[in-house]
N, C-alpha and C positions, 0 to 999 in steps of 0.2 A: 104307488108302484103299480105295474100294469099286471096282470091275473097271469100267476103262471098253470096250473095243473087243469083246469077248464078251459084255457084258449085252443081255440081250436087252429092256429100257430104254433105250438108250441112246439116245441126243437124233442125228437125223442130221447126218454129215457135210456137209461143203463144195460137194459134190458129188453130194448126193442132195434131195432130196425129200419133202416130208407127202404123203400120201392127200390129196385136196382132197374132203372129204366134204360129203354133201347140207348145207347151208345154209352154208357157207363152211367149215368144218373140213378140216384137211389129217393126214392119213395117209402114214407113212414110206415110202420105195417107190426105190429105185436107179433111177439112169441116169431120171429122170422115169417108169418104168415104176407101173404099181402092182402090188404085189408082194399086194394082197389076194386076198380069195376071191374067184372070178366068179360072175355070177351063173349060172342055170339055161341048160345049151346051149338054141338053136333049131333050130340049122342055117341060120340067115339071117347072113350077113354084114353086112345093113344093116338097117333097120325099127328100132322103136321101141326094143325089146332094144341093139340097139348103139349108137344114138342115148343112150339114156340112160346106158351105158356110157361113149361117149366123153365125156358129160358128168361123168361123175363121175371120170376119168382126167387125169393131169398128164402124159402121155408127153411124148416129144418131137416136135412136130410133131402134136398128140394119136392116133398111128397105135401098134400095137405094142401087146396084155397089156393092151390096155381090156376091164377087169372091171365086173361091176357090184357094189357095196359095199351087203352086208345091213344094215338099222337097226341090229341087236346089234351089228355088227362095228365099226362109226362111233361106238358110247357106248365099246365095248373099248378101243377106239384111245385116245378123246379123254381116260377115265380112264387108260391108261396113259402118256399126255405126260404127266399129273397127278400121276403116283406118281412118273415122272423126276423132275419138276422138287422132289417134298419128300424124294426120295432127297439130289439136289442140295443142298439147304437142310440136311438132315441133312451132311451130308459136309462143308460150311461149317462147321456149327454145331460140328461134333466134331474138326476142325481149332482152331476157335478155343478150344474147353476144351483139346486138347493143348500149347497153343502157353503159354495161361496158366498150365499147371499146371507146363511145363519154365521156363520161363522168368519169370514176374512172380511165383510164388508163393516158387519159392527166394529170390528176392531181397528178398522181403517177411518174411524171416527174421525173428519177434522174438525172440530172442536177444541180438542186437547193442543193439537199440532199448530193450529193458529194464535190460539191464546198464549201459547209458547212464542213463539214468533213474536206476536204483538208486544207480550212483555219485554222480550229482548232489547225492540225497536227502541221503545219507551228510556228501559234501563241505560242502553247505550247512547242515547241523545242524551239523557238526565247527564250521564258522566261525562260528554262532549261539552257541555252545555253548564256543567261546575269548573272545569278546566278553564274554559275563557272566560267564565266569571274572573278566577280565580290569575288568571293572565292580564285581561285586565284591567284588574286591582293593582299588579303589580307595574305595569306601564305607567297608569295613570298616575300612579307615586314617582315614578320615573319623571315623568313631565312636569310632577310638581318640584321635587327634587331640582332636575334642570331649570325650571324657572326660577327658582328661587336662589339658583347660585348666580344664573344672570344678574340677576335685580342686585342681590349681595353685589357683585364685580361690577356693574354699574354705577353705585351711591360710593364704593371705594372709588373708582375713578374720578365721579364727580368732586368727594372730597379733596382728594389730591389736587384736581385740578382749580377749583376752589381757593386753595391756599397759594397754588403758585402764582395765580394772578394776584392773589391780595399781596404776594411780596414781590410780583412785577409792578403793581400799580405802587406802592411805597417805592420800589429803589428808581422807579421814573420821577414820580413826584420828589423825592429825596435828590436828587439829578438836575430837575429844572430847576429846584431851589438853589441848587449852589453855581449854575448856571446862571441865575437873574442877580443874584444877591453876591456874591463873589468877584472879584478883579482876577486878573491872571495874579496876580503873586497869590492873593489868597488860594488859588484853586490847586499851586504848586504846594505850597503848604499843607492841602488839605487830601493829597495827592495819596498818601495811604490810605487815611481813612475810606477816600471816593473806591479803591481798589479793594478792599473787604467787605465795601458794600455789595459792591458788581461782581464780586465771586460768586454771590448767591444766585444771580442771574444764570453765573454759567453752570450751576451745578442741576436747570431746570433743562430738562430736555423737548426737544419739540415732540406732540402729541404723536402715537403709532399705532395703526390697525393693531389691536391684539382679538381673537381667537376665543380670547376667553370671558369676551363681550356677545359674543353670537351661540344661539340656542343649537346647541347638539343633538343636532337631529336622529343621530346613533342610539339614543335615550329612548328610543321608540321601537328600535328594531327586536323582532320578535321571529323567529324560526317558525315556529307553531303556529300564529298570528300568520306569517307572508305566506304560508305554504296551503291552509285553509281557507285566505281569501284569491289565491289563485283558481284553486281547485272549484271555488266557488263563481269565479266569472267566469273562467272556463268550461263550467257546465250549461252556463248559459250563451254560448261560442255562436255569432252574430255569422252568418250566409254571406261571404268572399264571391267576389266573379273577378274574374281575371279579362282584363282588356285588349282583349285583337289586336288593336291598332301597335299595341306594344311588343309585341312576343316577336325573339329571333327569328332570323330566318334556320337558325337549329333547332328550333322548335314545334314542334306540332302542338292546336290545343285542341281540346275536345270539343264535344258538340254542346254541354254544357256547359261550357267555360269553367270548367272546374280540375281537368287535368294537364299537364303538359309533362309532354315526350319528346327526347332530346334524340336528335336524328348530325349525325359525324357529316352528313352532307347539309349541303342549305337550298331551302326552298324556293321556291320561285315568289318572291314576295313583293311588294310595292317597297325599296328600300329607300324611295323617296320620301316616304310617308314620316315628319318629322319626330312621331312620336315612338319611332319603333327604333328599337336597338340592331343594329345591324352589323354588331361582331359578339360580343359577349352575349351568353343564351342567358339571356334576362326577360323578366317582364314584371307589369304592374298592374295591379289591382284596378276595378275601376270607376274608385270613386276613394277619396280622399276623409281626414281623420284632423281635426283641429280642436276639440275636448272631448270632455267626457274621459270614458273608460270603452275600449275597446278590445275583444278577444278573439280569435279563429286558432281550428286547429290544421294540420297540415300530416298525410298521412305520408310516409317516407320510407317505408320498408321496403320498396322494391329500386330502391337508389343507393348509391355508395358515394354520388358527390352531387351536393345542393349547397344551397343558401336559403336562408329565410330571413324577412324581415321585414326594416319600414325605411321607407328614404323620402326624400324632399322631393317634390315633384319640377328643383330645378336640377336633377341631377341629369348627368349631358346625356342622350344617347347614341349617340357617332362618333365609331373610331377603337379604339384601342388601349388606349391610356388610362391610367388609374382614376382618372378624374372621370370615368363611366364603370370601371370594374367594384363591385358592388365589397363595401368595405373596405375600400382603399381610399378614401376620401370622406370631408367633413359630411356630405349630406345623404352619408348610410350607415346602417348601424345591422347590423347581420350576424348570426348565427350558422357557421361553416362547417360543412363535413366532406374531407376527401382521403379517401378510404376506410383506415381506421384511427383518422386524427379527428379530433374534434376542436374550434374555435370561436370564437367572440369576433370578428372585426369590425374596424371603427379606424375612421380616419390612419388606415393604414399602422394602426398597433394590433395584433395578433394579442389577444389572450388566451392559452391553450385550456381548454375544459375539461379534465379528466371523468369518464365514461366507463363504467364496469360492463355494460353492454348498450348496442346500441338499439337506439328507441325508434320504434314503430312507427310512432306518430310524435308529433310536438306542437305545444301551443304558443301561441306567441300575444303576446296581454302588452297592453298600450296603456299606461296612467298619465292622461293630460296633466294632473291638477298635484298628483304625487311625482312627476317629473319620470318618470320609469317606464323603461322597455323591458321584458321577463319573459323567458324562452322557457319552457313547463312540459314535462314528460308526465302527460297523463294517467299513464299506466302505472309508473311508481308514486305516481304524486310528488317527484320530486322537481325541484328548479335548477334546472339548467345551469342557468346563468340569469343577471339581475343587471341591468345600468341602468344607472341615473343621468337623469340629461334634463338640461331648461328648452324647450323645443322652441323655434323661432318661428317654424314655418309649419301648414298641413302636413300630416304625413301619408304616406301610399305603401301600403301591404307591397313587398315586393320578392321578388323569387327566382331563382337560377337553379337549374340542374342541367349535371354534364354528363348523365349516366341513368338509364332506362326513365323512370318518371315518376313525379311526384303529386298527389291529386289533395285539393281542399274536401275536409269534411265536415258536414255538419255535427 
């Protein structure tokens, strides 16, 4: 703490007095004396000298040590209450770093707060991480399960079939014998019996696709399981550019090929240029997708009508017709939103998606090898929508918007 009663700053006491200096400033001075410099003797007790004197004097009674106070001595003064008072504000200031650094900053310990943390991380993957254990366990029973009722329905069919041949090869053998070895009278004669034989023929039917020869792939479907490895490719969402050569003349795209903005007029564009859509506000990706696993997301909040998707890179781009309009024909598969309806389209069947709010962003996940296109609202962690598809051709990221714009993000 800085010396209060010996500083020769120090702010007067209870009982003392400022200087009361020319133009209202006051100057420290005991007992109302003023303890400044006087000014220049006369030898006069009264006249102007001590006149002005007692003017600038706070005594008591103003009698007593009336000096007169020099200009420098009145700036001296009023700079040094000045330097008290930021002495003062320092001595606050440096009390309150001490007080913070004994007291808030030990207790601001992170130690305690991390190890918290850490354990948490820990505890809540350990339980992540017993659930799909525990998931599965129970798939993989599932698939045995399933396997095993195949194989059962199998060895039954082969049995059956099995015996039908062994009483088709008898009533044929049984047949050519009365065939080679019989005359017509005998064959009339023997003409019931031949017809109790051959009932047994008709009662064998020709073999038929059944359903319940083929592995049910439904045996594997898991909520928990599809929703965690979306979330999981999706996190790793693979860097989209969008191809010039494609984009409407309704369309503007950015300087990074990463947003498009849909403009009610059309732009002055090369619409000979065979690769570009020249009525519907579409465009493509550009670079194509034939295995693997692939993921992008697509940010959409400042849109009320998009598409998003993947299509065939022989899908038409000229004209008008459904057979260019994205999800109206076999080679697209799209995810639709205009205004507050949401949908699936594909080869011109609408699937409507019900939607408690609509989402910011969406992902959209490509499974070559699992046969599946999956539209993924990051933010809830939910799925959109799921199709199954056997892809015949590459596919191409694709995308329409008819309403402000839609940008790829990483």
């Amino acid at each position: 703490r800085l010396p209060t009663p010996a500083a020769p700053w120090r702010r007067p006491g209870p009982g003392e007095r400022r200087l009361r200096l020319p133009g209202g400033a006051a100057g420290p001075g005991p007992g109302g004396a003023a303890p400044g410099p006087r000014g220049p003797p006369t030898g006069l007790g009264a006249g102007p000298g001590a006149a002005g004197s007692r003017a600038g004097c706070g005594g008591a009674g103003g009698a007593g040590g009336a000096g007169w106070l020099a200009p420098s001595s009145a700036r001296g003064s009023v700079f040094q209450n000045k330097l008290v008072d930021q002495c003062e504000r320092l001595q606050l200031q440096s009390a309150a770093i001490a007080k913070h650094m004994a007291e808030v900053l030990p207790a601001k310990s992170q130690s305690t707060a991390a190890n918290g943390a850490r354990e948490l991380v820990i505890q809540r993957l350990m339980f992540v991480g017993k659930v799909c254990e525990n998931e599965e366990q129970r798939l993989l029973e599932n698939v045995h399960t399933e396997e095993e009722r195949v194989h059962q329905s199998i060895l039954t069919q082969q049995e059956h079939w099995t015996e039908a041949l062994q009483k088709l090869d008898a009533l044929r053998t049984y047949l050519v014998d009365m065939i080679t070895n019989k005359d017509d009278q005998g064959l009339v004669r023997a003409e019931k019996e031949i017809f109790e034989r051959t009932e047994v023929a008709e009662g064998i039917l020709e073999p038929q696709e059944s359903v319940k020869l083929n592995f049910n792939q439904q045996c594997v479907q898991s909520p928990l399981l599809h929703r965690l490895w979306a979330s999981a490719v999706l996190s790793c969402s693979q860097e989209i550019l969008i191809d010039e050569k494609t984009v409407s003349p309704h369309l503007s795209l950015s300087e990074d090929k990463k947003t498009l903005t849909f403009s009610p007029k059309k732009a002055k564009l090369d619409l000979d240029c065979p690769d570009r859509f020249d009525h519907w506000p579409n465009a493509l990706a550009t670079a194509a997708f034939q295995t693997g696993l692939h993921a992008w997301k697509i940010s959409v909040e400042k849109s009320c009508a998009y598409k998003l998707g993947v299509c065939y890179g022989s899908l038409p781009r000229k004209g008008s017709g459904n057979e260019v309009r994205l999800g109206f024909n076999a080679a697209s598969w799209v995810f639709s939103r205009y205004d507050k309806e949401f949908r699936f389209l594909h080869a011109g069947q609408p699937q409507p998606v019900e939607l408690i709010k609509s989402p910011a962003e969406i992902g959209v996940l490509v499974d070559f090898a699992g046969g599946e296109v999956l539209f993924y609202d990051p933010d809830s962690c939910a799925i959109l929508f799921s199709h199954r598809e056997t892809f015949a051709a590459p596919l191409y990221p694709v995308f329409a918007v008819a309403h402000h714009s839609i940008s790829l993000v990483q």
